[in-house]
DSSP file (Angstrom, degrees, kcal/mol; ACC not computed):
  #  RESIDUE AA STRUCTURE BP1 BP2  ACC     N-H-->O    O-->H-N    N-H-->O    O-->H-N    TCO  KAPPA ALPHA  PHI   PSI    X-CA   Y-CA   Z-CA
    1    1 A X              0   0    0      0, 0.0     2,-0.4     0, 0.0     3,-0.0   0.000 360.0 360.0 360.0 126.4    2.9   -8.1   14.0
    2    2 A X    >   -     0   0    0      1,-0.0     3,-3.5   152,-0.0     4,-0.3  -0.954 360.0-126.3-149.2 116.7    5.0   -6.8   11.6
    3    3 A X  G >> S+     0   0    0     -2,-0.4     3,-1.3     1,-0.2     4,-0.5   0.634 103.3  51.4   6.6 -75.0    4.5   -5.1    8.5
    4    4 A X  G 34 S+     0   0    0    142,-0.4    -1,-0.2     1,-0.2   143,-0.1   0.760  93.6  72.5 -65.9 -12.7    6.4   -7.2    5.9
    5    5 A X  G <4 S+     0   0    0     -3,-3.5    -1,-0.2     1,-0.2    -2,-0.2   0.457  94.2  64.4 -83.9  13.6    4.6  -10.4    7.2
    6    6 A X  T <4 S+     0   0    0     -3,-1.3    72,-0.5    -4,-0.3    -1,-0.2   0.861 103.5  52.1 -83.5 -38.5    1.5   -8.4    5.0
    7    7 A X     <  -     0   0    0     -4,-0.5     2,-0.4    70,-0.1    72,-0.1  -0.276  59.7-164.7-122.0-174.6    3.1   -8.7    2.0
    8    8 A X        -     0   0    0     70,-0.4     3,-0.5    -2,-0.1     4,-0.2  -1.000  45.4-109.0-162.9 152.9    4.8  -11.0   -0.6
    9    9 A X  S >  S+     0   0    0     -2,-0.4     3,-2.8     1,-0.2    -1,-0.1   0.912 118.8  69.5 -50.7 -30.2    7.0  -10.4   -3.6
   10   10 A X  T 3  S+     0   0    0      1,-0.3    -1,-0.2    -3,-0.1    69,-0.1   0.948 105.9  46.4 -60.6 -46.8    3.5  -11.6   -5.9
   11   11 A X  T 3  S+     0   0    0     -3,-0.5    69,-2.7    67,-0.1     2,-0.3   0.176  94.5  80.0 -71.9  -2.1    2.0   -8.0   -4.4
   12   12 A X  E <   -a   80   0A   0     -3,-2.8     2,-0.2    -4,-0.2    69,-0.2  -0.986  56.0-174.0-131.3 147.8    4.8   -5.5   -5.1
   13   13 A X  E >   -a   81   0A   0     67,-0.9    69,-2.2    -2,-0.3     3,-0.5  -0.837  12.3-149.5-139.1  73.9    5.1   -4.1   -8.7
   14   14 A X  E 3  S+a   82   0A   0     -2,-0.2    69,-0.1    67,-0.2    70,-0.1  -0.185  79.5  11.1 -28.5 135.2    8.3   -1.6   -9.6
   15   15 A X  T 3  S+     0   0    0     67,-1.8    68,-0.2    68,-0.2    -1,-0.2   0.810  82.8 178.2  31.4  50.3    7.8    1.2  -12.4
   16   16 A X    <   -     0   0    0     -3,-0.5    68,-1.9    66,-0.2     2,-0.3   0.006  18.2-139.5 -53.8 164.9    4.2    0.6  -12.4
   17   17 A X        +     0   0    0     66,-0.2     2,-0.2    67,-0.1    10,-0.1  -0.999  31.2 159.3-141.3 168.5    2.4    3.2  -15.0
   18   18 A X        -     0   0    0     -2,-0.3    67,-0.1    68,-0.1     3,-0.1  -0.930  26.7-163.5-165.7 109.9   -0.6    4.7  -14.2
   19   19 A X  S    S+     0   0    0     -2,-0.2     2,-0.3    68,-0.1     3,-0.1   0.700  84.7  22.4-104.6  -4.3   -2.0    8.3  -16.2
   20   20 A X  S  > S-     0   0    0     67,-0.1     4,-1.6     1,-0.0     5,-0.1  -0.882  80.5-111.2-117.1 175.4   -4.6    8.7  -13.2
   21   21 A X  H  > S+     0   0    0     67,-0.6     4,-1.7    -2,-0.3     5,-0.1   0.891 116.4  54.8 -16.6 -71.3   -5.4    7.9   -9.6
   22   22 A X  H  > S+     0   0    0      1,-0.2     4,-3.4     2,-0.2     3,-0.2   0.919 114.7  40.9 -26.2 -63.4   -8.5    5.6  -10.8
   23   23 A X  H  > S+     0   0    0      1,-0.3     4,-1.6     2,-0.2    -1,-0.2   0.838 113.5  51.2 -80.4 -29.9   -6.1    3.6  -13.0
   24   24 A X  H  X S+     0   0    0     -4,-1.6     4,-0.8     1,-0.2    -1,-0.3   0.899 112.1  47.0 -78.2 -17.0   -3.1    3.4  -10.6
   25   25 A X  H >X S+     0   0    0     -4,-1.7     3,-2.4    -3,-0.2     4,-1.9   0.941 111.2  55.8 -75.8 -49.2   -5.4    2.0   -7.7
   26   26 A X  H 3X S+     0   0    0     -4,-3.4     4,-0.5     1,-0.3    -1,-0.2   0.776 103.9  51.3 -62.3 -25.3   -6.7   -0.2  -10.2
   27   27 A X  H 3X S+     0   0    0     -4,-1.6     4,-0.7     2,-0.2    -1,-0.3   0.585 103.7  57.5 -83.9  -2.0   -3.4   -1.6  -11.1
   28   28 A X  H << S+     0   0    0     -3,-2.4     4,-0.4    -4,-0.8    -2,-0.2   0.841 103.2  48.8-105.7  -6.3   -2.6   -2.3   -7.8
   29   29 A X  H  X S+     0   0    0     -4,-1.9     4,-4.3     2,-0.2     5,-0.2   0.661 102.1  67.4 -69.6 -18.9   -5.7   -4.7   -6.9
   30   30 A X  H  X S+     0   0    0     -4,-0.5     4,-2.1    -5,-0.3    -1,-0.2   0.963  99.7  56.6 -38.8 -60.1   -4.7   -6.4  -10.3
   31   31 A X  H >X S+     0   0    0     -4,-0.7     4,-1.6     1,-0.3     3,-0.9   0.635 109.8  32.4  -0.7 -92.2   -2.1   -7.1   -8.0
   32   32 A X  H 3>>S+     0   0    0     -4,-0.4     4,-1.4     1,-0.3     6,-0.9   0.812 120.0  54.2 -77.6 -53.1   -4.0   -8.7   -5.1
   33   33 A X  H 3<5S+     0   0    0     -4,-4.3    -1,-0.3     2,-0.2    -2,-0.3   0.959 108.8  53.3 -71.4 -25.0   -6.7  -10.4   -8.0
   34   34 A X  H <<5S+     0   0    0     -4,-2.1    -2,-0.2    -3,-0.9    -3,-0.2   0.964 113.0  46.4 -62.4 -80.7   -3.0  -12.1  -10.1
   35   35 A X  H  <5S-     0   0    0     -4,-1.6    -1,-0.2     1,-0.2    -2,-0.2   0.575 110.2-126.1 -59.3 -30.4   -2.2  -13.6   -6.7
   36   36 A X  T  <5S+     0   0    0     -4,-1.4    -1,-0.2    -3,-0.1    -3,-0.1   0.228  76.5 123.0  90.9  -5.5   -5.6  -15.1   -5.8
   37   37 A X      < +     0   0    0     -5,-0.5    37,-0.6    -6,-0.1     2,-0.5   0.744  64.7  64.3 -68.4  -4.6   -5.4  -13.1   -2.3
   38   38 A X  B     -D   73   0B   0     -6,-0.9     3,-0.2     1,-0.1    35,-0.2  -0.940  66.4-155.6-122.2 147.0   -9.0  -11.2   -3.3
   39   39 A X  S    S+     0   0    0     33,-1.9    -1,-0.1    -2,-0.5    34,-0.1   0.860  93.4  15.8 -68.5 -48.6  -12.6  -13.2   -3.7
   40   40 A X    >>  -     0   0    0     32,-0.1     4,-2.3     1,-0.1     3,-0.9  -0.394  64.9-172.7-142.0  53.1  -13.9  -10.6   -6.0
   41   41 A X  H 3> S+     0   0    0      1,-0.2     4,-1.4     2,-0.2    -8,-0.1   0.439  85.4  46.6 -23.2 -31.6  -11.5   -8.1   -7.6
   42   42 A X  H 34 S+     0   0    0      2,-0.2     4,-0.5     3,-0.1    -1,-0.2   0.871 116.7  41.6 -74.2 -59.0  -14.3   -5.7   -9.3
   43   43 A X  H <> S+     0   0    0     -3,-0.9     4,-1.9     2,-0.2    -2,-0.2   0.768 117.5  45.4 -82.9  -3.3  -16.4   -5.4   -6.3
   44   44 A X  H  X S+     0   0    0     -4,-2.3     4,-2.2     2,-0.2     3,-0.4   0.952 116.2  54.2 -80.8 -56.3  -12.9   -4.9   -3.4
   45   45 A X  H  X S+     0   0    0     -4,-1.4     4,-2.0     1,-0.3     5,-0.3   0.858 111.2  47.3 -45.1 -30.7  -11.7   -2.2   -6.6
   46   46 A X  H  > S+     0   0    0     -4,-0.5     4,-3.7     1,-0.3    -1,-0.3   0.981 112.5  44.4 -89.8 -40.6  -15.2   -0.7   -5.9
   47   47 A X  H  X S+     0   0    0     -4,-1.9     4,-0.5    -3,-0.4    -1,-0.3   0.650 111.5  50.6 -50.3 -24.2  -14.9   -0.7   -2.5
   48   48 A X  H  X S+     0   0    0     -4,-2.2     4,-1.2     2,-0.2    19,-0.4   0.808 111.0  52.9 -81.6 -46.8  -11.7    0.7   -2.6
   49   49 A X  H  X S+     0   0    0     -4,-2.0     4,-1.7    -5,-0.4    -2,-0.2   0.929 108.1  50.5 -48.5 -65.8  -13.0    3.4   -5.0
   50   50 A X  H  < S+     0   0    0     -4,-3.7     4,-0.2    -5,-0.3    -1,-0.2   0.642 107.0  51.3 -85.5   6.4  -15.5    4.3   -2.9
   51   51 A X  H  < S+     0   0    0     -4,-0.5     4,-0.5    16,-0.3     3,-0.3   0.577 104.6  55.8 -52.8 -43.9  -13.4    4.7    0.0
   52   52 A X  H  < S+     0   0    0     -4,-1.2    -2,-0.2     1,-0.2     3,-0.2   0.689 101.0  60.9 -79.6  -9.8  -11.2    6.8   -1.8
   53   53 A X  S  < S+     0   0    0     -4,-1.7    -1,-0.2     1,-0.2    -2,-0.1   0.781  97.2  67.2 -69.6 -39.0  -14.6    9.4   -2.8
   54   54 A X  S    S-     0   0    0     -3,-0.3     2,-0.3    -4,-0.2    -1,-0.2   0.812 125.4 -54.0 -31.9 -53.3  -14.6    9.7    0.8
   55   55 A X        -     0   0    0     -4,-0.5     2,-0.3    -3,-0.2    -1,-0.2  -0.858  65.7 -65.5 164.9 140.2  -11.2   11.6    0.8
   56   56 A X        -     0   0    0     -2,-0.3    36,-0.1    34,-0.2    -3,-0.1  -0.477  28.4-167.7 -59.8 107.7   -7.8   11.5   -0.4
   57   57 A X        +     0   0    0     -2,-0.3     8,-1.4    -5,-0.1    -1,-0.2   0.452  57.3 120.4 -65.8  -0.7   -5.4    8.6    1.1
   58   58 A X  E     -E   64   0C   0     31,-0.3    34,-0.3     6,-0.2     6,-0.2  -0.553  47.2-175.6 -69.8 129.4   -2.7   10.5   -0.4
   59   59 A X  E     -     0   0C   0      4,-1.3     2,-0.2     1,-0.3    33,-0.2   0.897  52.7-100.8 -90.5 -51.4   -0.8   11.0    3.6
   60   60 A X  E >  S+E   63   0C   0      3,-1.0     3,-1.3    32,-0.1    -1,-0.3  -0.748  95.4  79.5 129.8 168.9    1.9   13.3    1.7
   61   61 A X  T 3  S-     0   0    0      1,-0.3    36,-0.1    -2,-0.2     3,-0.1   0.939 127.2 -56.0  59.4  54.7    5.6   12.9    0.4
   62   62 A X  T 3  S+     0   0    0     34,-0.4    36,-2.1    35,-0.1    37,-0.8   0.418 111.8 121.8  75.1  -0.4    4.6   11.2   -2.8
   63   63 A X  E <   -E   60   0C   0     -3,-1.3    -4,-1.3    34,-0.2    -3,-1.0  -0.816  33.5-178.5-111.4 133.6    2.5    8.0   -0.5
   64   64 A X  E     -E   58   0C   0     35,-0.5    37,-2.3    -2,-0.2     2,-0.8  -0.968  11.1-165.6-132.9 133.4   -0.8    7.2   -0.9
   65   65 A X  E     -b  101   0A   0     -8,-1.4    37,-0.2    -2,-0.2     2,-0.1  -0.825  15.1-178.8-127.0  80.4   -2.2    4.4    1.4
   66   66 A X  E     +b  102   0A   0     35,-0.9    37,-2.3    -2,-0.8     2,-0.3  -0.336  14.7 167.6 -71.3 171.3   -5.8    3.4   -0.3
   67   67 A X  E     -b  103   0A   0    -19,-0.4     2,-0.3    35,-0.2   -16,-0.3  -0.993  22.3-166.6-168.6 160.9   -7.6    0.7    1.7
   68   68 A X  E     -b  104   0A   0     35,-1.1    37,-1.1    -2,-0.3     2,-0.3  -0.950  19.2-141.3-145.7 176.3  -11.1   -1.2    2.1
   69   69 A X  E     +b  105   0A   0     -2,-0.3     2,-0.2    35,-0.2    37,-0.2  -0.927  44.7 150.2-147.4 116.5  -12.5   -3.3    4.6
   70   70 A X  E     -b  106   0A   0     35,-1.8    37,-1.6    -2,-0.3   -26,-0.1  -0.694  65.0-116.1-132.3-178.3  -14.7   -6.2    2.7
   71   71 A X  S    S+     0   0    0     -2,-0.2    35,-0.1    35,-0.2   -27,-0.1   0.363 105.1  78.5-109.1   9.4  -15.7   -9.2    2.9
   72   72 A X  S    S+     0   0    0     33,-0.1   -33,-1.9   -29,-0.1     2,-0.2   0.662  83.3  83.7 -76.4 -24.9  -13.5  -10.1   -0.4
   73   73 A X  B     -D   38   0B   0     32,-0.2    34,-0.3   -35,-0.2   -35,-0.1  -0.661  52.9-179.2 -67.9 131.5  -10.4  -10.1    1.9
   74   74 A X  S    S+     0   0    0    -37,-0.6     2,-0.3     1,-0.4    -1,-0.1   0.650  79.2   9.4-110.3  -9.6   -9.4  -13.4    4.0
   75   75 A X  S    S-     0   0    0     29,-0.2     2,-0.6   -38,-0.2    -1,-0.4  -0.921  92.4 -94.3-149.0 158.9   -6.5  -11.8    5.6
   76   76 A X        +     0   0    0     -2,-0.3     2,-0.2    -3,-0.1    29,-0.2  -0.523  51.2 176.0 -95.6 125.8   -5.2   -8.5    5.7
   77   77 A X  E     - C   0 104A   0     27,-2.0    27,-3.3    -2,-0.6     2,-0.4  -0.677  20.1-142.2-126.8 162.7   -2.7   -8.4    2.7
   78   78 A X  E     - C   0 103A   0    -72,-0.5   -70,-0.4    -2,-0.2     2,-0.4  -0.968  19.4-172.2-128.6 119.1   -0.4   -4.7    1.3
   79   79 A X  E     - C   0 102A   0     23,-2.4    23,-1.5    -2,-0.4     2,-0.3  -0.949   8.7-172.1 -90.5 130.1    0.0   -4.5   -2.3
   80   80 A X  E     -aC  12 101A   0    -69,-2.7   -67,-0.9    -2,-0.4     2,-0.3  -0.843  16.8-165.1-156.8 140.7    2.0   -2.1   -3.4
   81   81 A X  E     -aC  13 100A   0     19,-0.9    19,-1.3    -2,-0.3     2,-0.3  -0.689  12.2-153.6-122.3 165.3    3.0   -0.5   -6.2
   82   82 A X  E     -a   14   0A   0    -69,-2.2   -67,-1.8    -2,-0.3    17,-0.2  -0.636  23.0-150.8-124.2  87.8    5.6    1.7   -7.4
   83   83 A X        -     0   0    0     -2,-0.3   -68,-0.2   -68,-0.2   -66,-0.2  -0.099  18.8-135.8-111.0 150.6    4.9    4.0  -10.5
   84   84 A X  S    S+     0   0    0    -68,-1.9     2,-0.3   -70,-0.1   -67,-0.1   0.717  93.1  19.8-100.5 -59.2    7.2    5.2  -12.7
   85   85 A X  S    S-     0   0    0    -69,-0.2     2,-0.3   -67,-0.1    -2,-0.1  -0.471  94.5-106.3-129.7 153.6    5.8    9.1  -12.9
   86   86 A X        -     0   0    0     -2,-0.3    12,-0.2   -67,-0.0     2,-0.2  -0.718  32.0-155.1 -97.0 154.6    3.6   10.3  -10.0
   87   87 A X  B     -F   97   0D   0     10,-1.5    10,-2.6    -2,-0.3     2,-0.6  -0.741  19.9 -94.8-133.2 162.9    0.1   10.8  -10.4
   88   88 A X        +     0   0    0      8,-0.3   -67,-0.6    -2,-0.2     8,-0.1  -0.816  40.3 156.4 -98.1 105.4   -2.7   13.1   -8.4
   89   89 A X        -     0   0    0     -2,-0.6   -31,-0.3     6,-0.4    -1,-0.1  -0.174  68.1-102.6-125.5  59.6   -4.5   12.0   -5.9
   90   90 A X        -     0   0    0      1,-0.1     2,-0.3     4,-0.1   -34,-0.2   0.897  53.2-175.1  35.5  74.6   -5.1   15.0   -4.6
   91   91 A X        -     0   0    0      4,-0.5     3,-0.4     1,-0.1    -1,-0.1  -0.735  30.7-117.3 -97.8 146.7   -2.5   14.9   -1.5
   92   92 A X  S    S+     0   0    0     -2,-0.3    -1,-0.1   -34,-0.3   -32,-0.1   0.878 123.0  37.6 -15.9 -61.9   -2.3   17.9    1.3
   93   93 A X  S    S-     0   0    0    -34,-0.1    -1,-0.2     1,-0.1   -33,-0.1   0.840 115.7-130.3 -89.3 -31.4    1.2   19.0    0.6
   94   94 A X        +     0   0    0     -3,-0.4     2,-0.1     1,-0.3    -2,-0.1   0.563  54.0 148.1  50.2  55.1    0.2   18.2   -3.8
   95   95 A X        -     0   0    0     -6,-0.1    -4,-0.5    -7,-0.0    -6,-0.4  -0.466  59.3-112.9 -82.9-175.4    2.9   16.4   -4.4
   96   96 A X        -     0   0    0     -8,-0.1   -34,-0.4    -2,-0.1     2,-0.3  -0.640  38.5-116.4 -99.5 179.5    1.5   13.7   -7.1
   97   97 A X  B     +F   87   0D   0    -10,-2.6   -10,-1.5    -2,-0.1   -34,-0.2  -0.892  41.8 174.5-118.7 160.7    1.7   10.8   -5.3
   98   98 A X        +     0   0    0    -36,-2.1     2,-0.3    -2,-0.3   -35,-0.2   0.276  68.2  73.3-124.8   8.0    4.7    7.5   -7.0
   99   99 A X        +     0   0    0    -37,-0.8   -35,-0.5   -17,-0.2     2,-0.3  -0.956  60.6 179.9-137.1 136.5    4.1    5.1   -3.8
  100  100 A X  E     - C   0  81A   0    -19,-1.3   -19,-0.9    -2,-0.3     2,-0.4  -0.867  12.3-179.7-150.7 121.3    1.3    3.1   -3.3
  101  101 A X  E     -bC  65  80A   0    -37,-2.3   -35,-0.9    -2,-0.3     2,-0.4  -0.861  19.5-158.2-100.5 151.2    0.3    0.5   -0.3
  102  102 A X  E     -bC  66  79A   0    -23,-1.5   -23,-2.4    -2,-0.4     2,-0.6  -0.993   4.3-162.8-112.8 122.1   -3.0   -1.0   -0.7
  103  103 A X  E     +bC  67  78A   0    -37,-2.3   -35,-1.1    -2,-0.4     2,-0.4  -0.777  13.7 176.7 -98.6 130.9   -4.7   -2.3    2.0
  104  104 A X  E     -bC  68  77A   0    -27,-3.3   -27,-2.0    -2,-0.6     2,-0.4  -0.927  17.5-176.3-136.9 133.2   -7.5   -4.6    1.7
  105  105 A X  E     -b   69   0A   0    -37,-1.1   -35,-1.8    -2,-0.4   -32,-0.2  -0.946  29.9-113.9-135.0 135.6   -8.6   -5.8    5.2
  106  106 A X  E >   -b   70   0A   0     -2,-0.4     3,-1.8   -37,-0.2     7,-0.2  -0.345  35.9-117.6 -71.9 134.7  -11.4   -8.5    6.2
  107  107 A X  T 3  S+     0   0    0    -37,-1.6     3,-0.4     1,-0.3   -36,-0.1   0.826 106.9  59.9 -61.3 -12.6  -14.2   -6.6    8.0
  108  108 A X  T 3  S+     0   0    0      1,-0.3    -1,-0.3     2,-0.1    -2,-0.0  -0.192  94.2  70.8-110.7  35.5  -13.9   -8.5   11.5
  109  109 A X    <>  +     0   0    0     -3,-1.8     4,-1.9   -34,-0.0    -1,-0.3  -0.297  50.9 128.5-133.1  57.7  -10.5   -7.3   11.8
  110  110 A X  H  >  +     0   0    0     -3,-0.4     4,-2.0     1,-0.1     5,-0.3   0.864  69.9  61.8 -73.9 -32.1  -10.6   -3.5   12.5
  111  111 A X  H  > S+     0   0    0      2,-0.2     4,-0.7     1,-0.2    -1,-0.1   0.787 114.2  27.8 -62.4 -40.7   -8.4   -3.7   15.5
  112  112 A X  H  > S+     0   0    0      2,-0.2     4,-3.0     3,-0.1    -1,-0.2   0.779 113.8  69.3 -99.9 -27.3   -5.2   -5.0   14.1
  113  113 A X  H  X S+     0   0    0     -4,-1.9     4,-3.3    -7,-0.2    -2,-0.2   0.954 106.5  43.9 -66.1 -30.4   -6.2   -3.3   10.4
  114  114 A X  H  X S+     0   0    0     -4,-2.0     4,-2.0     2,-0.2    -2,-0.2   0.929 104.8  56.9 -85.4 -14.8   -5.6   -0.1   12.1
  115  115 A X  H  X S+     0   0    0     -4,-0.7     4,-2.0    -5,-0.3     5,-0.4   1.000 109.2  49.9 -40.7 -72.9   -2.5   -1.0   13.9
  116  116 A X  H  X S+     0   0    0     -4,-3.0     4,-1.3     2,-0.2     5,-0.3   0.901 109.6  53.0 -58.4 -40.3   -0.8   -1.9   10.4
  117  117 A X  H >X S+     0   0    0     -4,-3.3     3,-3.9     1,-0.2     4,-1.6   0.941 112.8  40.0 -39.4 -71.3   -2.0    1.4    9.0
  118  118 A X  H 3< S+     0   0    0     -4,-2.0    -2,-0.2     1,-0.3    -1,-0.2   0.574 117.8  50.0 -68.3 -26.1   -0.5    3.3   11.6
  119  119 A X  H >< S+     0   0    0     -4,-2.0     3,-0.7     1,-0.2    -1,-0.3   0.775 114.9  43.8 -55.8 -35.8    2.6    1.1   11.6
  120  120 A X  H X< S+     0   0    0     -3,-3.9     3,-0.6    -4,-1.3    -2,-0.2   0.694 106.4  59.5 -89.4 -17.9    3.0    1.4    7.8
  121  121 A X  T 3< S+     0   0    0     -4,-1.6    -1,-0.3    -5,-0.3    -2,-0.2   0.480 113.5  40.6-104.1  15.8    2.4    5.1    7.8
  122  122 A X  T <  S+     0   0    0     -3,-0.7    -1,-0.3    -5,-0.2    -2,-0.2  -0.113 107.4  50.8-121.8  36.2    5.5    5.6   10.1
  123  123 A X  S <  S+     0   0    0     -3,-0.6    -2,-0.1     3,-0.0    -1,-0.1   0.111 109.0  61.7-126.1  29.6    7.8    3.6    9.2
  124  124 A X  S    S+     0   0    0     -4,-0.1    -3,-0.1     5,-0.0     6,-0.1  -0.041  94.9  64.5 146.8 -37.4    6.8    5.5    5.8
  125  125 A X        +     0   0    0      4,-0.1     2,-0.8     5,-0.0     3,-0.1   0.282  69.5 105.7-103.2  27.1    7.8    9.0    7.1
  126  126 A X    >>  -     0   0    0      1,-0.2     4,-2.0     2,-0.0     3,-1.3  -0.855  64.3-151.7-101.9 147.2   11.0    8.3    7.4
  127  127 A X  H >>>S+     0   0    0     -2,-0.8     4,-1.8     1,-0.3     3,-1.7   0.985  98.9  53.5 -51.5 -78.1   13.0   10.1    4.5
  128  128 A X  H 3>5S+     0   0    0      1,-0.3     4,-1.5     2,-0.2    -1,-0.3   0.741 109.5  47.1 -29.1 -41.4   15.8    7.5    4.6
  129  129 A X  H <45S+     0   0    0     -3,-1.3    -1,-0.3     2,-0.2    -2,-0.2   0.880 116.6  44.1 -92.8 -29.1   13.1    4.1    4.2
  130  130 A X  H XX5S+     0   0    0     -4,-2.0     3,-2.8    -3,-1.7     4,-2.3   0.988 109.3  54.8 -96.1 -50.7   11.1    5.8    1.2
  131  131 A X  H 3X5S+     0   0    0     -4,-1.8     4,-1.6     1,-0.3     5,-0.2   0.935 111.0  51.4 -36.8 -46.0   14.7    7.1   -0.7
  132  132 A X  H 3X<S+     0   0    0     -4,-1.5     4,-1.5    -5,-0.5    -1,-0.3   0.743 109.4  51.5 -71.9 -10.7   15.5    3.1   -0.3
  133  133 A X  H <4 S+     0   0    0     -3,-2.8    -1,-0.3     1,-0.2    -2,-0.2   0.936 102.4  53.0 -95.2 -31.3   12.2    2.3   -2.0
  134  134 A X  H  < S+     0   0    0     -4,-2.3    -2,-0.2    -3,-0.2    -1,-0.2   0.589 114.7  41.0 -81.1  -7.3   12.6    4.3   -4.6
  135  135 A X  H  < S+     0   0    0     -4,-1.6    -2,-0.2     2,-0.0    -1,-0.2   0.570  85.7 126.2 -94.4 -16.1   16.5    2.4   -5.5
  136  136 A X     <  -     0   0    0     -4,-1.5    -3,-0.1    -5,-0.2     3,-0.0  -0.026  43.5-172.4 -46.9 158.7   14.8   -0.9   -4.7
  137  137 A X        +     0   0    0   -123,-0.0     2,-0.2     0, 0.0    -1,-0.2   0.018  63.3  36.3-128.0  28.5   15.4   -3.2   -7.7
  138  138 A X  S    S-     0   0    0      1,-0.0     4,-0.4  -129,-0.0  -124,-0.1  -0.926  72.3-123.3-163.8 170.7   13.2   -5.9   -6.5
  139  139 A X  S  > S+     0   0    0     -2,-0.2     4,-0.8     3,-0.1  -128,-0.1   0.495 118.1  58.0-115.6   6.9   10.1   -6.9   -4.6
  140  140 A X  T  4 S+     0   0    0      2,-0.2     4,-0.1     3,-0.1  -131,-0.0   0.430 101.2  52.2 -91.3   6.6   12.7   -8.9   -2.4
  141  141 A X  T  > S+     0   0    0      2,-0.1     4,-4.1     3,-0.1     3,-0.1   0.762 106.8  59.3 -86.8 -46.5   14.7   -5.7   -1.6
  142  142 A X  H  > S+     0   0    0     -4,-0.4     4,-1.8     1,-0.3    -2,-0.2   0.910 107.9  41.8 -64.5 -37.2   11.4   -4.2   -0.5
  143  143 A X  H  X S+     0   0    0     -4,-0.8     4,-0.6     2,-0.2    -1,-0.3   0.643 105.9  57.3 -70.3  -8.6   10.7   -6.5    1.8
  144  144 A X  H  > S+     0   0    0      2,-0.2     4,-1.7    -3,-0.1    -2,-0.2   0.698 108.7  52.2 -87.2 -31.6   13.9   -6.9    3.3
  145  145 A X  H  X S+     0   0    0     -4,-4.1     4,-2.3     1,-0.2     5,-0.3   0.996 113.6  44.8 -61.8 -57.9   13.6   -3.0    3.9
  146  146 A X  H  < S+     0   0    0     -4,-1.8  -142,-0.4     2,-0.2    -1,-0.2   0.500 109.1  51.3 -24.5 -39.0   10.5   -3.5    5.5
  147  147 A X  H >X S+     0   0    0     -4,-0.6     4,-2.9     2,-0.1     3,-1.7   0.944 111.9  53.6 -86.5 -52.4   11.6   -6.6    7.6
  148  148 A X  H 3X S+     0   0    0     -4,-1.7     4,-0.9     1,-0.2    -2,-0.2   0.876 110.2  45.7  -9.2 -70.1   14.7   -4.3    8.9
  149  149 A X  H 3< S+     0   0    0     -4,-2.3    -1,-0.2     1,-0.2     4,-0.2   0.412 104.1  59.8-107.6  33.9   12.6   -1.6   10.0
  150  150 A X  H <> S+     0   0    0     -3,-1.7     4,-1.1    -5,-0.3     5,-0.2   0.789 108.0  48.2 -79.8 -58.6   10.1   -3.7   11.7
  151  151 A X  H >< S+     0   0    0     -4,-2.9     3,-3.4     1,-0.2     4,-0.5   0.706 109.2  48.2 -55.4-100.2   12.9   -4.9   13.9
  152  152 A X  T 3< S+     0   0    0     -4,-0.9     3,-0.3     1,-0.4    -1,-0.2   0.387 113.7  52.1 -73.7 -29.8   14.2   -1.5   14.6
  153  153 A X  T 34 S+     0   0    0     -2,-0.2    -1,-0.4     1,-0.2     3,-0.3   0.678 108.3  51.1 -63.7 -15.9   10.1   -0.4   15.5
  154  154 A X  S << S+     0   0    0     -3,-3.4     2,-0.4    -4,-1.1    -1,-0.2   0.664 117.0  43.4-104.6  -6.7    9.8   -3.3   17.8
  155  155 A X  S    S-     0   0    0     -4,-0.5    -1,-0.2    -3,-0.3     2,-0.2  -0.650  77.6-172.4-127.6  81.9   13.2   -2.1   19.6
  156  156 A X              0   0    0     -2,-0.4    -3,-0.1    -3,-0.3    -4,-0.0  -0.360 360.0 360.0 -69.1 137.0   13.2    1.3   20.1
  157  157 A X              0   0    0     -5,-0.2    -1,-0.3    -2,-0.2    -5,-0.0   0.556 360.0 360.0  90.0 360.0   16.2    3.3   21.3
C-alpha cells in the first residue's frame, strides 16, 4: 500500500482558489465528481461537510486532511488540492491551512482507510516533502514525490 497508488494526476489541482473552508473542500470533490471517481458528488460533499462539523481536519503546518466514509466511494481515492492563498479551517497551531488531501473512503474499508491516513499524515510532516509540494509545477511532480517517499517509508533506515 502506498500512498501515490490513491491518487492520479485527474485529482490534484495547483493554485486552487478558495475564500473559505466550505468552498475549498468543495473544490476539491469537484475534483473527485470531474474524474467520475464519486457516485454522488452533493451527497459525499455532504458527508464530507458533516464530518468536518465534527472538528477541524486541519493536522497543522498549513494541511488539512478532510475525509468521509460513504457509500458514494468504490475505492479509496486522495484528491488534493493546492490553493493559491491559505484559508481557515480552524487548525491548532492557526496557521490558515494551503494543502488539502481529501479522502473519500468506501464504508467497508475502515481498516486500510486508516492506515492511508496515518501514512499520508507522516509522510506530510516532514518539512522537506511539503516545501517540494509547494514548488511542484505539476500533478505529475506530486506524485512522483509521493511515489519516492513511499519507497523510503517502506525501507526505513
Amino acid at each position: 500500500m502506498r500512498i501515490s497508488d490513491y491518487m492520479q494526476d485527474s485529482l490534484i489541482a495547483l493554485d486552487g482558489e478558495a475564500e473559505t473552508k466550505d468552498e475549498a473542500i468543495s473544490k476539491t470533490v469537484d475534483l473527485l465528481k470531474q474524474s467520475g471517481a464519486v457516485a454522488n458528488a452533493e451527497k459525499f460533499l455532504s458527508a464530507v461537510l458533516e464530518r468536518e462539523s465534527l472538528g477541524s481536519t486541519a493536522i497543522g503546518r498549513g494541511i488539512a486532511l478532510p475525509h468521509a466514509r460513504t457509500q458514494y466511494i468504490e475505492e479509496i481515492t486522495i484528491a488534493f488540492m493546492r490553493l493559491k492563498e491559505g484559508v481557515d479551517f480552524s487548525a491548532v497551531d492557526g496557521e490558515p491551512v494551503r494543502l488539502i488531501f481529501l479522502m473519500g473512503t468506501p464504508l467497508k474499508k475502515v481498516s486500510e482507510y486508516l492506515t492511508v491516513l496515518s501514512r499520508l499524515s507522516n509522510i506530510l510532516k516532514d518539512e522537506s516533502v511539503r516545501k517540494q509540494i509547494y514548488k511542484a509545477k505539476s500533478p505529475f511532480e506530486i506524485r512522483t514525490l509521493f511515489k519516492k517517499h513511499d519507497v523510503l517509508s517502506d525501507n526505513p533506515g
